[in-house]
N, CA, C and O atoms as CSV, one atom per row, in Angstrom:
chain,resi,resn,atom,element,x,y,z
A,1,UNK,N,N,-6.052,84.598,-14.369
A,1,UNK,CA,C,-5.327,85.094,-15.512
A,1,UNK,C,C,-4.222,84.098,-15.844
A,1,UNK,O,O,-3.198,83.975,-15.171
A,2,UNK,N,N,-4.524,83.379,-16.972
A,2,UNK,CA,C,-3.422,82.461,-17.152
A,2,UNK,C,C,-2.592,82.651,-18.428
A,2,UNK,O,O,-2.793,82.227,-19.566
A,3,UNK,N,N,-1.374,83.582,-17.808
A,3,UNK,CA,C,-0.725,83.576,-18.924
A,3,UNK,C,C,0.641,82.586,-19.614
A,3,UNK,O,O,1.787,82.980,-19.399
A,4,UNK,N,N,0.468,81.632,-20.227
A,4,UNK,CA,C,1.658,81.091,-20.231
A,4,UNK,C,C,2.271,81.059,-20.989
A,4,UNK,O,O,1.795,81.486,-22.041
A,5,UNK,N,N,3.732,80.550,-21.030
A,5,UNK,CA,C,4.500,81.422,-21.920
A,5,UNK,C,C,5.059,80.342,-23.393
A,5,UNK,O,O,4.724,79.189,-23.665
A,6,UNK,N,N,5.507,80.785,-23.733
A,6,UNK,CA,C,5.543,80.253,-25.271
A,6,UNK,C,C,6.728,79.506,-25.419
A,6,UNK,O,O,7.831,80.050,-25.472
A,7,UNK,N,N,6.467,77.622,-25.524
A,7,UNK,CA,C,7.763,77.118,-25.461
A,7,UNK,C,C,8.182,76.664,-27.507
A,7,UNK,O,O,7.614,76.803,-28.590
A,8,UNK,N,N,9.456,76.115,-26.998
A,8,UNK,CA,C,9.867,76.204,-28.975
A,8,UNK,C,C,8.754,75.201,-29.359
A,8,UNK,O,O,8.421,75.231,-30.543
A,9,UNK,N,N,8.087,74.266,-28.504
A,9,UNK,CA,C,7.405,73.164,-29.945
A,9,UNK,C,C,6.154,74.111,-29.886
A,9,UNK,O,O,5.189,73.427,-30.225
A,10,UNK,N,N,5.797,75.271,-29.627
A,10,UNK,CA,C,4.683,75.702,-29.999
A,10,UNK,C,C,4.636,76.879,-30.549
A,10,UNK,O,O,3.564,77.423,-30.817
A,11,UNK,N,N,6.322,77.657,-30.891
A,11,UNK,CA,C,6.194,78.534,-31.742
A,11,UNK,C,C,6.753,77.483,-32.906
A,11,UNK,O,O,6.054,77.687,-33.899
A,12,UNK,N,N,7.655,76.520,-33.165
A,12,UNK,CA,C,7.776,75.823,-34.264
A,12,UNK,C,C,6.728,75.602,-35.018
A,12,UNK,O,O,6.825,75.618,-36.245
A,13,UNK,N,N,5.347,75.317,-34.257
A,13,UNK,CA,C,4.047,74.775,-34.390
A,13,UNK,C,C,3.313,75.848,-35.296
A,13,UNK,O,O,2.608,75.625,-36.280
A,14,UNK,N,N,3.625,76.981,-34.767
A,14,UNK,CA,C,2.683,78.133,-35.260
A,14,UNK,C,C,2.917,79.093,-36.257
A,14,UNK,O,O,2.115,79.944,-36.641
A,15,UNK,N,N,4.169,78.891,-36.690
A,15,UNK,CA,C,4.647,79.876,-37.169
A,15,UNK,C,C,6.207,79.125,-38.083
A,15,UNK,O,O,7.367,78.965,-37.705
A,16,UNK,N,N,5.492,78.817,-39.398
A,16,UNK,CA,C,5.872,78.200,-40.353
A,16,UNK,C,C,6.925,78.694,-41.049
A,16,UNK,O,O,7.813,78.092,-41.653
A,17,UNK,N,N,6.703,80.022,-40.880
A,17,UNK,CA,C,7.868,80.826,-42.061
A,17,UNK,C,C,8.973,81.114,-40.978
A,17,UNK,O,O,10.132,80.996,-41.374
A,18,UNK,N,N,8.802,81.427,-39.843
A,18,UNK,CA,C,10.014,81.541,-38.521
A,18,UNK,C,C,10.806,80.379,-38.397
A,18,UNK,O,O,12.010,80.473,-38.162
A,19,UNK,N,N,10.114,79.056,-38.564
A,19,UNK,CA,C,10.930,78.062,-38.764
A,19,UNK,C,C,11.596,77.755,-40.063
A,19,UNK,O,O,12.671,77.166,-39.958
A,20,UNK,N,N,11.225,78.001,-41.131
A,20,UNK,CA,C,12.325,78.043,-41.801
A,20,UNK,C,C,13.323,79.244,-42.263
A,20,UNK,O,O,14.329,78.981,-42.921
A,21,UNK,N,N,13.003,80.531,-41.896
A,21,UNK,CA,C,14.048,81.621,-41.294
A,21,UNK,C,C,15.150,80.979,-40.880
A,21,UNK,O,O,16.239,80.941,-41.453
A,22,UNK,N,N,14.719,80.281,-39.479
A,22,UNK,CA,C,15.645,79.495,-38.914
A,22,UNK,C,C,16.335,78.483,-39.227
A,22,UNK,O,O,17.410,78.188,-38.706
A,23,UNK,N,N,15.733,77.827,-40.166
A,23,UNK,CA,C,16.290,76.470,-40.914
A,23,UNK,C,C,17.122,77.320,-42.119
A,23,UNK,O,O,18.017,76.632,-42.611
A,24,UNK,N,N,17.049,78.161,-42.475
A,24,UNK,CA,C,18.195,78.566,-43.966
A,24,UNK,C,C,19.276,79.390,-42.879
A,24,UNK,O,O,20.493,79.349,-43.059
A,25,UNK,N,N,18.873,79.866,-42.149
A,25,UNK,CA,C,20.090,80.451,-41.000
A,25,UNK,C,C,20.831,79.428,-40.369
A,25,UNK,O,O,22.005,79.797,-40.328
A,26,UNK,N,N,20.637,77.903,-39.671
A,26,UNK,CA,C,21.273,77.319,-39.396
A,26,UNK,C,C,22.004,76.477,-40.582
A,26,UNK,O,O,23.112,75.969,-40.412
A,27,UNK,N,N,21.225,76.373,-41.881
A,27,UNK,CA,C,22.314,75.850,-43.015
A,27,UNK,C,C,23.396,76.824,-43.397
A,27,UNK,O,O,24.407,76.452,-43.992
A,28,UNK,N,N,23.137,78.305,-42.989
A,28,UNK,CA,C,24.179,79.332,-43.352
A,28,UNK,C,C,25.185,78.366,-42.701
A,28,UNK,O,O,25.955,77.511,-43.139
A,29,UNK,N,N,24.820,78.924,-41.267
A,29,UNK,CA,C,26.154,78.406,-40.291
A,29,UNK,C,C,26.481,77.404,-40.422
A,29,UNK,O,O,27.510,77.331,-39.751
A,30,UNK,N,N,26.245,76.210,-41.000
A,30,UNK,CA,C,26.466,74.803,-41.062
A,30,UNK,C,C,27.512,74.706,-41.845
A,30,UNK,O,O,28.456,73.948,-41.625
A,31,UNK,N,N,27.380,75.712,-43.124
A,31,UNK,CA,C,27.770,75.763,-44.674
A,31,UNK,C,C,29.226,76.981,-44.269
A,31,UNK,O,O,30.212,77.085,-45.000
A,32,UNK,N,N,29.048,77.688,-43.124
A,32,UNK,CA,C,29.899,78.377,-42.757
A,32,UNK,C,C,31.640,78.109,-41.827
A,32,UNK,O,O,32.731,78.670,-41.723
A,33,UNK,N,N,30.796,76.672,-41.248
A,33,UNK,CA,C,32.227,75.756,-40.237
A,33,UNK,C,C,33.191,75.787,-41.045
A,33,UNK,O,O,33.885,76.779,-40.819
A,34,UNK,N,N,33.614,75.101,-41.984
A,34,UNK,CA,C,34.662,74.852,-42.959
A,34,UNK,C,C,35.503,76.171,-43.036
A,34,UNK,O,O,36.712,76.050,-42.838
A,35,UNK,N,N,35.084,77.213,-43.257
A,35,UNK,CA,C,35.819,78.333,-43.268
A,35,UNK,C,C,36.192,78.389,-41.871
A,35,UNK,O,O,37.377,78.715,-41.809
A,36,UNK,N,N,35.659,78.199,-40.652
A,36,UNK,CA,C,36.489,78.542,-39.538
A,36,UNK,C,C,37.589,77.872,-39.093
A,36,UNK,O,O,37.858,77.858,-37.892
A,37,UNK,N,N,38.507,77.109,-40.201
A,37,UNK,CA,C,39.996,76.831,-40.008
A,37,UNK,C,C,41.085,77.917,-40.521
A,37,UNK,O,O,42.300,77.745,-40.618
A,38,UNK,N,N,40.417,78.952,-40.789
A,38,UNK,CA,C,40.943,80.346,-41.075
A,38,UNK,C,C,41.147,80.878,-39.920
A,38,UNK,O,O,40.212,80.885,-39.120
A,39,UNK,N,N,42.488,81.481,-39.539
A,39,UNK,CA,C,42.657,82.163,-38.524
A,39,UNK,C,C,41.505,83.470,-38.384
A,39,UNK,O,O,41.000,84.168,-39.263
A,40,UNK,N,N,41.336,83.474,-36.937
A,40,UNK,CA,C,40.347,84.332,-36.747
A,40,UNK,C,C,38.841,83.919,-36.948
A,40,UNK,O,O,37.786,84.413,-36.551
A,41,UNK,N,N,39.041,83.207,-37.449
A,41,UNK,CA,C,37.132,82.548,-37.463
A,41,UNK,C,C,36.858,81.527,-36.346
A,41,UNK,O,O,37.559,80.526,-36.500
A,42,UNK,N,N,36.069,81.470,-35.285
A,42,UNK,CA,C,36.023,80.401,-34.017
A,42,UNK,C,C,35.021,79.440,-34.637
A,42,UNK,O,O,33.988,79.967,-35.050
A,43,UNK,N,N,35.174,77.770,-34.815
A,43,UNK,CA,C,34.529,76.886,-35.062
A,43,UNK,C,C,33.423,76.944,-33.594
A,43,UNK,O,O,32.251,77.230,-33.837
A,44,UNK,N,N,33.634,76.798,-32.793
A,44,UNK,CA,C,32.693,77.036,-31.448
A,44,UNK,C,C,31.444,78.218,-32.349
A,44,UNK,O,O,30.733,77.620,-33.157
A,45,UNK,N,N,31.312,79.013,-32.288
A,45,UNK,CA,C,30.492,80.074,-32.378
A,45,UNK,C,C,29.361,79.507,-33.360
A,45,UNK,O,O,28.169,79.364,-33.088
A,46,UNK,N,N,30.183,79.141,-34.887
A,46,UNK,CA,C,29.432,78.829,-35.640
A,46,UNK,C,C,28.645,77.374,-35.416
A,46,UNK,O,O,27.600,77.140,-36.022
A,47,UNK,N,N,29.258,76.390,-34.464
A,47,UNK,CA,C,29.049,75.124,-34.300
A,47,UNK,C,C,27.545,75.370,-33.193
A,47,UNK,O,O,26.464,74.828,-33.425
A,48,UNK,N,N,27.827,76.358,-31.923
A,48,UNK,CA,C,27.055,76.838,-31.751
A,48,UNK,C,C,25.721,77.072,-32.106
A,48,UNK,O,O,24.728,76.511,-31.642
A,49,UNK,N,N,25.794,78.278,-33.295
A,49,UNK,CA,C,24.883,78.995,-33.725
A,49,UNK,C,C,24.101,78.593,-34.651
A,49,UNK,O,O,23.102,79.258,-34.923
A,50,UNK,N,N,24.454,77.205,-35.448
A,50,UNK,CA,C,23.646,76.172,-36.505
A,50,UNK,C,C,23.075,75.051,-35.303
A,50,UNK,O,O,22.612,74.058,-35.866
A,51,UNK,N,N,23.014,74.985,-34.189
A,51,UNK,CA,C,22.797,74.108,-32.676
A,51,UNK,C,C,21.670,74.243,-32.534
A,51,UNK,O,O,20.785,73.393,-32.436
A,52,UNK,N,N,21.587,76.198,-32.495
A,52,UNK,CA,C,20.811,76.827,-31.713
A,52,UNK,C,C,19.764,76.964,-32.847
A,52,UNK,O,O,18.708,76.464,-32.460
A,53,UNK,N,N,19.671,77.439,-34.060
A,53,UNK,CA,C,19.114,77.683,-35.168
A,53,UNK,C,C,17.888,76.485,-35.810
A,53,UNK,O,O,16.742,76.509,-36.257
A,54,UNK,N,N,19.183,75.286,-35.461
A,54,UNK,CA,C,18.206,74.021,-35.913
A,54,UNK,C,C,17.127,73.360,-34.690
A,54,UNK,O,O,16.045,72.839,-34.959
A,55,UNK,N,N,17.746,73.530,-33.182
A,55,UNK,CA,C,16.793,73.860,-32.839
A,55,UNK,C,C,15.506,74.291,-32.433
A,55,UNK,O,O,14.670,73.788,-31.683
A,56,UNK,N,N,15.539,75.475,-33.186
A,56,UNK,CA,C,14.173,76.644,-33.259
A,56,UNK,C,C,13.760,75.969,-34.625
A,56,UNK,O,O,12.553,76.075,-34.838
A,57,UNK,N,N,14.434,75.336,-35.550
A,57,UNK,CA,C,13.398,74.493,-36.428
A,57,UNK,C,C,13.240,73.386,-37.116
A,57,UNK,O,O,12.236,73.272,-37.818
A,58,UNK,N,N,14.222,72.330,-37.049
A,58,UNK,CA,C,14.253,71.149,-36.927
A,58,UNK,C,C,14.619,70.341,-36.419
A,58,UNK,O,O,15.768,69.959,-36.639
A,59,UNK,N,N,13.758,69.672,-35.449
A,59,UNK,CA,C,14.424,68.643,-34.439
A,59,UNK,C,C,15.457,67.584,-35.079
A,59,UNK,O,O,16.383,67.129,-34.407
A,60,UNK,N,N,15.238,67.219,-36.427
A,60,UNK,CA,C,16.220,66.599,-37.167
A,60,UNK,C,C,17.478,66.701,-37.407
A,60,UNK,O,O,18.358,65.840,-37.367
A,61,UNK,N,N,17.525,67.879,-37.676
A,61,UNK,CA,C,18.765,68.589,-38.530
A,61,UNK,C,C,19.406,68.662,-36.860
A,61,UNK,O,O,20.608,68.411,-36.768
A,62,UNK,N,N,18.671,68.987,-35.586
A,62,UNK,CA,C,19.603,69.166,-34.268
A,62,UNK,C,C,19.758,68.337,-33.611
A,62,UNK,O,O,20.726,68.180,-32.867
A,63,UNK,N,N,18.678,67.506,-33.771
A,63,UNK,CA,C,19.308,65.922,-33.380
A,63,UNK,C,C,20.842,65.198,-34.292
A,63,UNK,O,O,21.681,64.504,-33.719
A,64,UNK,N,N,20.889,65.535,-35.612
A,64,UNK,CA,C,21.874,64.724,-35.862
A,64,UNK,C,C,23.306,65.865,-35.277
A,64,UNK,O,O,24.372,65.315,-34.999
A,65,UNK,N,N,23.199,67.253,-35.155
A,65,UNK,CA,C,24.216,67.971,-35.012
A,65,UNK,C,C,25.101,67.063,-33.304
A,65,UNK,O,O,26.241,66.741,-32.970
A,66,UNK,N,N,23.443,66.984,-32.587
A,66,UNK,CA,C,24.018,66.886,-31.209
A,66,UNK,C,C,24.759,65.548,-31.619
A,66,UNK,O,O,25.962,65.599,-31.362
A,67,UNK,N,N,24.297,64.261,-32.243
A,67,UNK,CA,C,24.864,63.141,-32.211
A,67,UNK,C,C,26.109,62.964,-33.246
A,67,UNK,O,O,26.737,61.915,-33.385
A,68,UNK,N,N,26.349,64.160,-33.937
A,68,UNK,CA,C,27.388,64.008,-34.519
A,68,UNK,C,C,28.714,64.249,-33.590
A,68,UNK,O,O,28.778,64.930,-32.567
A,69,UNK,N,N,29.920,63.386,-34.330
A,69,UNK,CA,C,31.103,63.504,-33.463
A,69,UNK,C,C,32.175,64.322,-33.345
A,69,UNK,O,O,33.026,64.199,-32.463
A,70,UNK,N,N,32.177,65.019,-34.056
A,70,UNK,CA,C,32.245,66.566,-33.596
A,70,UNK,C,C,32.048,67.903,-33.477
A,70,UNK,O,O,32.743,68.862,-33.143
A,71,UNK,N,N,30.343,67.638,-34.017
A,71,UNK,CA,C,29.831,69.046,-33.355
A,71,UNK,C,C,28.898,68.663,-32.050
A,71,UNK,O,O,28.406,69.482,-31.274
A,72,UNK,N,N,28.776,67.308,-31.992
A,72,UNK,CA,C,28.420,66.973,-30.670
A,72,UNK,C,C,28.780,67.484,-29.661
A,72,UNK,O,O,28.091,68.192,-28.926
A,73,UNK,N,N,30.441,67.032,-29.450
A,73,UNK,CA,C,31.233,67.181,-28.197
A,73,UNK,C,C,31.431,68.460,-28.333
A,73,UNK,O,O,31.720,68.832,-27.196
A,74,UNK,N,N,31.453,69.441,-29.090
A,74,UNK,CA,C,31.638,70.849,-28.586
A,74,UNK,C,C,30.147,71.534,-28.190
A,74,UNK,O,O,30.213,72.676,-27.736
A,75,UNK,N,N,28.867,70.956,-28.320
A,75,UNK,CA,C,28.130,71.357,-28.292
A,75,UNK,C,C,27.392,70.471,-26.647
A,75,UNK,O,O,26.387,70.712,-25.979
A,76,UNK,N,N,28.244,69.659,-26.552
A,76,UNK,CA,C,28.064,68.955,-24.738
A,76,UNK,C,C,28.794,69.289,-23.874
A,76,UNK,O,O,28.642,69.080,-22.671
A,77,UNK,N,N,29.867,69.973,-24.521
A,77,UNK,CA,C,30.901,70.467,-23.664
A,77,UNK,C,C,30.409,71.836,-23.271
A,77,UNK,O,O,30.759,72.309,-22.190
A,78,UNK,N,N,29.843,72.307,-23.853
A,78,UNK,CA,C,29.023,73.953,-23.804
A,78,UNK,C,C,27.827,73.207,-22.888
A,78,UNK,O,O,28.232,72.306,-22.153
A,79,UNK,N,N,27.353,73.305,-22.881
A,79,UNK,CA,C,26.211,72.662,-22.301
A,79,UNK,C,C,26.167,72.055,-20.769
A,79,UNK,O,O,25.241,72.209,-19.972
A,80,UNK,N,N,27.390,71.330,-20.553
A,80,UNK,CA,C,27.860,70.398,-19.042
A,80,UNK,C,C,28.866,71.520,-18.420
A,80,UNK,O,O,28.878,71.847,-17.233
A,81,UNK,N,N,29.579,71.966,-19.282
A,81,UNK,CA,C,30.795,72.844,-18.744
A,81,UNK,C,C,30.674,74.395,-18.760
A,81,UNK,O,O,31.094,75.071,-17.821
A,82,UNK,N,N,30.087,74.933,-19.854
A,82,UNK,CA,C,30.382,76.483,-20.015
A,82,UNK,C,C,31.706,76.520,-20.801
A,82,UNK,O,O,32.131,75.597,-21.496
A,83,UNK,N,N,32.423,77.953,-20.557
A,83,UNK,CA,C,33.347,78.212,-21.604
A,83,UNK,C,C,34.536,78.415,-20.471
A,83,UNK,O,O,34.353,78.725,-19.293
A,84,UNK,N,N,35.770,78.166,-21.111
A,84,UNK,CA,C,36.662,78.070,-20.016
A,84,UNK,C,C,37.348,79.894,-20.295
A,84,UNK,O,O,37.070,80.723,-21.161
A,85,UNK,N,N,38.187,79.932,-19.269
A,85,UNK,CA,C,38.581,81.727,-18.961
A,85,UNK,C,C,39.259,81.867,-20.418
A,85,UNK,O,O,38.938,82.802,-21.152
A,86,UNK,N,N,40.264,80.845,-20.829
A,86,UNK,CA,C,40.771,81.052,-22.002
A,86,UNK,C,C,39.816,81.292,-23.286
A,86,UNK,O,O,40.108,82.278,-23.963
A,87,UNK,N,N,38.940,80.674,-23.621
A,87,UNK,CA,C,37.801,80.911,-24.704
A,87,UNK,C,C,37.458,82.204,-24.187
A,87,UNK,O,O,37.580,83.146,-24.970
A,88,UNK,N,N,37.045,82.442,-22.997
A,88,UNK,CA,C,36.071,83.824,-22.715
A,88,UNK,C,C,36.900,85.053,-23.502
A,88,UNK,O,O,36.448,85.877,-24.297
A,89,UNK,N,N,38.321,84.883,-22.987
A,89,UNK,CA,C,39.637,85.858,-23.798
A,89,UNK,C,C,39.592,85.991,-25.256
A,89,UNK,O,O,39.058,86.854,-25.953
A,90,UNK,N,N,40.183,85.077,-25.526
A,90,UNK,CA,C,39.672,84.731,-27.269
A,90,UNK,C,C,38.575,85.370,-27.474
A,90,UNK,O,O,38.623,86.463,-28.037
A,91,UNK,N,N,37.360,84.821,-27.060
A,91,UNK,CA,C,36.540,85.938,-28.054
A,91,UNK,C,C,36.334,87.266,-27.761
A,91,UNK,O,O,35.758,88.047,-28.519
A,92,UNK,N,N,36.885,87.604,-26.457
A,92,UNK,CA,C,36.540,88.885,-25.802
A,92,UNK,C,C,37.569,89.988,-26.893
A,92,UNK,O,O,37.144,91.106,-27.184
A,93,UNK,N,N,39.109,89.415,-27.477
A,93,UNK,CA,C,39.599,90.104,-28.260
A,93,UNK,C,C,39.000,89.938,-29.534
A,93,UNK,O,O,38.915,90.921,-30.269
A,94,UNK,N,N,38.496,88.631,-29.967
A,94,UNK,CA,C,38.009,88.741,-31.097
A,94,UNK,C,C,36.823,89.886,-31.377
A,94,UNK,O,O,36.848,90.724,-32.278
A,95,UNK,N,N,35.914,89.728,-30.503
A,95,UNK,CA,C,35.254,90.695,-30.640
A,95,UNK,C,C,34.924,92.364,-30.147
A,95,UNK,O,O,33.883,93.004,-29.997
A,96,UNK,N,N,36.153,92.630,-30.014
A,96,UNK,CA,C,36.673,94.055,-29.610
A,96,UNK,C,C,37.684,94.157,-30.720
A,96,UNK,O,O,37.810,95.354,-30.978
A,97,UNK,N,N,38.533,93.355,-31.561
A,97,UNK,CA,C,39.103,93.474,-32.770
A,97,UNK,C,C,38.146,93.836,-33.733
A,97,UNK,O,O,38.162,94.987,-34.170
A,98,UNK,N,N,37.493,93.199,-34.043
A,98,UNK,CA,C,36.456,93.134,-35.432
A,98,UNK,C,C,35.648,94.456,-35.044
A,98,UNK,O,O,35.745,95.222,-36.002
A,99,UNK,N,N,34.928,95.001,-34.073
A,99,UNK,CA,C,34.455,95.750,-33.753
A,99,UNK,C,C,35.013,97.107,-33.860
A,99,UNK,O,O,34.394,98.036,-34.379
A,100,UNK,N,N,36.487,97.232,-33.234
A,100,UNK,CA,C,36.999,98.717,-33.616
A,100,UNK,C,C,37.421,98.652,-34.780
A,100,UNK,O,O,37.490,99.795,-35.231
A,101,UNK,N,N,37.770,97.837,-35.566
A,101,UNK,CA,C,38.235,97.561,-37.356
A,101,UNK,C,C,36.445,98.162,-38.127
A,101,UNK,O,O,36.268,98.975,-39.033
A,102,UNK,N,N,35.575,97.507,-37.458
A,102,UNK,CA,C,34.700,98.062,-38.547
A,102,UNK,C,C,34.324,99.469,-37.997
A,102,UNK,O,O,34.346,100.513,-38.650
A,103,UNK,N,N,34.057,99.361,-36.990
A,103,UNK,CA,C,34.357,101.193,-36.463
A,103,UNK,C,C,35.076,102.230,-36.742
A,103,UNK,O,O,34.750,103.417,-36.776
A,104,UNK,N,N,36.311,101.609,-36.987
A,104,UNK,CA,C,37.341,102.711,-37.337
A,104,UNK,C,C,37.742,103.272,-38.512
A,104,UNK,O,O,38.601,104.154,-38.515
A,105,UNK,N,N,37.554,101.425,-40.191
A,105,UNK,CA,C,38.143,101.620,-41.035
A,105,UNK,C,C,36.631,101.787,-41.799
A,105,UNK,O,O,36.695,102.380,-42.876
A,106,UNK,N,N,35.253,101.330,-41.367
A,106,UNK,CA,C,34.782,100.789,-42.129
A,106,UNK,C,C,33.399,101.641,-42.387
A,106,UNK,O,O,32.601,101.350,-43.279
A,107,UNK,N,N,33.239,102.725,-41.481
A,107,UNK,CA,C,32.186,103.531,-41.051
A,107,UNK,C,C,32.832,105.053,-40.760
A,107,UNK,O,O,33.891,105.119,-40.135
A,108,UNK,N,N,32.039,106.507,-41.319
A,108,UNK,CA,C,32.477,107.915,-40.312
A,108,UNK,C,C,31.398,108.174,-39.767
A,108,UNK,O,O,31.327,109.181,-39.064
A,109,UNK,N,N,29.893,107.051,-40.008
A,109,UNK,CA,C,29.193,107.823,-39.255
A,109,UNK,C,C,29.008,107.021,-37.685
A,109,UNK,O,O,29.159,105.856,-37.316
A,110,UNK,N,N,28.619,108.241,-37.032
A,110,UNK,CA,C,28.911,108.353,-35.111
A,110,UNK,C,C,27.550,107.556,-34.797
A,110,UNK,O,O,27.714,106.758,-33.874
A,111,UNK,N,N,26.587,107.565,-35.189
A,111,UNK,CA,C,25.402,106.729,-34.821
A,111,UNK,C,C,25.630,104.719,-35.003
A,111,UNK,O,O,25.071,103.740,-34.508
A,112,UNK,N,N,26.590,104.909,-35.841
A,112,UNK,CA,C,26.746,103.462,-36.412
A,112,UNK,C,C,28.015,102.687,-35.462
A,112,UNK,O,O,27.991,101.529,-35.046
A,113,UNK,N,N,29.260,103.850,-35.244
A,113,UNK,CA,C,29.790,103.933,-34.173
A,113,UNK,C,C,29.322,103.613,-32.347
A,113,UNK,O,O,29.957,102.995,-31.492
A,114,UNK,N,N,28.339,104.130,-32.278
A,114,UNK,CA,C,27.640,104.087,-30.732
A,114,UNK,C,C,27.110,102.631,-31.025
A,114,UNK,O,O,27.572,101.740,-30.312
A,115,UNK,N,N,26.238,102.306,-31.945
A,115,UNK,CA,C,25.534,101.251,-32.089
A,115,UNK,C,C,26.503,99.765,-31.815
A,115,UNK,O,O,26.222,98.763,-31.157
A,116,UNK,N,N,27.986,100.179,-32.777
A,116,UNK,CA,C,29.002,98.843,-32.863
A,116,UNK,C,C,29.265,99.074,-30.850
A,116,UNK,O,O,29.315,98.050,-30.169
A,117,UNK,N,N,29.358,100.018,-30.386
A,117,UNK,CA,C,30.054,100.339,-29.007
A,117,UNK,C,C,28.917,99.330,-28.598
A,117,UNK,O,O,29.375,98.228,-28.298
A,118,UNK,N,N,27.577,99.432,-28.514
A,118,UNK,CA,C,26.564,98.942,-27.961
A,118,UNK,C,C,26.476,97.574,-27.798
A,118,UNK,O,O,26.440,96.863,-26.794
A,119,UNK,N,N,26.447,97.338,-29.023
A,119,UNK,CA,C,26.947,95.643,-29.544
A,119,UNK,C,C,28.081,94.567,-28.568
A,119,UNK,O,O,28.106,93.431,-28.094
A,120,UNK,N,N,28.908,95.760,-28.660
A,120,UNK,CA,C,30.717,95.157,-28.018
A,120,UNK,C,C,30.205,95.021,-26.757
A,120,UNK,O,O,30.312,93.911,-26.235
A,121,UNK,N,N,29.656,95.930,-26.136
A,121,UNK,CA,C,29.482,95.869,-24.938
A,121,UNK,C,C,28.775,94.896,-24.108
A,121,UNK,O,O,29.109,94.533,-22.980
A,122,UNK,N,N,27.427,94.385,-25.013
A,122,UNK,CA,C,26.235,93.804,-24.909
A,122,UNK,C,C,27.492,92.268,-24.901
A,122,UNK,O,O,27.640,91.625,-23.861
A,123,UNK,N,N,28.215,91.926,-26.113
A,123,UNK,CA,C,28.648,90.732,-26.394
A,123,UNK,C,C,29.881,90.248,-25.506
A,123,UNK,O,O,30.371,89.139,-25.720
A,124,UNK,N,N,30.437,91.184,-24.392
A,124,UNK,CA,C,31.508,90.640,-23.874
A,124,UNK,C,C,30.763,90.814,-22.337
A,124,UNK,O,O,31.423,90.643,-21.312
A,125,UNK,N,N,29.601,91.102,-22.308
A,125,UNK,CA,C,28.529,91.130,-20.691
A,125,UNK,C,C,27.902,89.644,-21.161
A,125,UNK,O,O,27.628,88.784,-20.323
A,126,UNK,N,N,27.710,89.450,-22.590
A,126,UNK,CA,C,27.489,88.099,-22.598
A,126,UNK,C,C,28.225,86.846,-22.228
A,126,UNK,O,O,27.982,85.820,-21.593
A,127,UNK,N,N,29.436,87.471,-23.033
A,127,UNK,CA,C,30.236,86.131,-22.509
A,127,UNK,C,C,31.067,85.814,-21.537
A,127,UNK,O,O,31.592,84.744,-21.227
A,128,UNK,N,N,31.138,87.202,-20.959
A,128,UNK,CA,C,31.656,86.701,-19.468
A,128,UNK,C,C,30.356,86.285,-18.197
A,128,UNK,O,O,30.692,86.217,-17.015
A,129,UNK,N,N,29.326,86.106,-18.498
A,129,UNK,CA,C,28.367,86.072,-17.656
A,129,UNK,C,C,28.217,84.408,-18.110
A,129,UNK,O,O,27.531,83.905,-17.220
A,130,UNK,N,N,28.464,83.670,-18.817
A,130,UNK,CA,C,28.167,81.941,-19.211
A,130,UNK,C,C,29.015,81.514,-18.234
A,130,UNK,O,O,30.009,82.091,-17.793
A,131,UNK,N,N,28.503,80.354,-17.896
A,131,UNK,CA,C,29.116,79.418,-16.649
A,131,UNK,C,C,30.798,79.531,-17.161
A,131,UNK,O,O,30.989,79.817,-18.343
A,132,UNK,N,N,32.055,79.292,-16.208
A,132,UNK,CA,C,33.134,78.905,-16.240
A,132,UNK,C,C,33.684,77.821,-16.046
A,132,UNK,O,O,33.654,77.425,-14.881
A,133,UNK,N,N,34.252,77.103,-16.890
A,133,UNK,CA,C,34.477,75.691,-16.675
A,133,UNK,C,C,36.350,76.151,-16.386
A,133,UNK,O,O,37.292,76.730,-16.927
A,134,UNK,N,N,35.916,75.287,-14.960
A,134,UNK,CA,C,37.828,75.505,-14.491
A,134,UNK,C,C,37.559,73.921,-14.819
A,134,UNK,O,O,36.501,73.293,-14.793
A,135,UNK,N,N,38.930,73.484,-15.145
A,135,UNK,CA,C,39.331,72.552,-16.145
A,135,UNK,C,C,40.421,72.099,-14.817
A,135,UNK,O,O,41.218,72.771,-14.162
A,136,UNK,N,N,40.149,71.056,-14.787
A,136,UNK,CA,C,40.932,70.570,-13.007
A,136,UNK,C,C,42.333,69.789,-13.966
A,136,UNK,O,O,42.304,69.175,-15.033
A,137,UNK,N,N,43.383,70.104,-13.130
A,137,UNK,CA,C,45.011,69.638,-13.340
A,137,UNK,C,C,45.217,68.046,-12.796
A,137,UNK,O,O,46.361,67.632,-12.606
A,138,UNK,N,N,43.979,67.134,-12.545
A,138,UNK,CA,C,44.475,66.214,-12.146
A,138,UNK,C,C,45.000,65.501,-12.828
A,138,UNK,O,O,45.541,64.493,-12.371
């Protein structure tokens, strides 16, 4: 029984419209950085998430992200290091802020409520579970 499992150049391969799903989702985020010099918006996340996006569908568009000079280095620094305790904080309030704001001001119904709880929960088991980069004082 040989089951094996499905790597990206062979769902890129197969499935034409998933890759460009992915390709107008990583131009979102691409098209989205610029705004994260607004307080409260993390350039990491979005630098991230157009990384990960172009990835899943153009080796092009993620080749130049990685070799660019500065979404490179935040995207090698993630990669060699993890996130340091201070980032983990940051977003751990960021996303327990945004979360009880749309919970509280933005929704009365209780199903949509449990769901944001679900979310919060899921996203700060995420990010405290990524490697920790202790950042040495020498």
């Amino acid at each position: 029984m040989d089951e094996s499992i499905d790597t990206v150049e062979s769902i890129k391969k197969r499935n034409p419209i998933l890759r460009a799903i992915f390709f107008i989702l990583g131009l979102i985020s691409l098209v989205l950085i610029p705004l994260s010099y607004l307080p409260g918006i993390p350039t990491f996340d979005l630098v991230l998430l157009a990384a990960f996006f172009f990835s899943m569908s153009s080796e092009k568009m993620h080749s130049w992200m990685l070799n660019h000079r500065y979404f490179g280095r935040i995207i090698r620094g993630y990669r060699e290091h993890g996130l340091t305790m201070r980032m983990k904080w940051a977003a751990a309030v960021g996303i327990t802020a945004s979360l009880l704001v749309s919970g509280v001001f933005l929704t009365d119904n209780i199903w949509i409520r449990v769901i944001l709880v679900l979310v919060g929960v899921y996203a700060l088991w995420f990010v405290f579970t990524r490697p920790t980069w202790e950042r040495s004082t020498d």
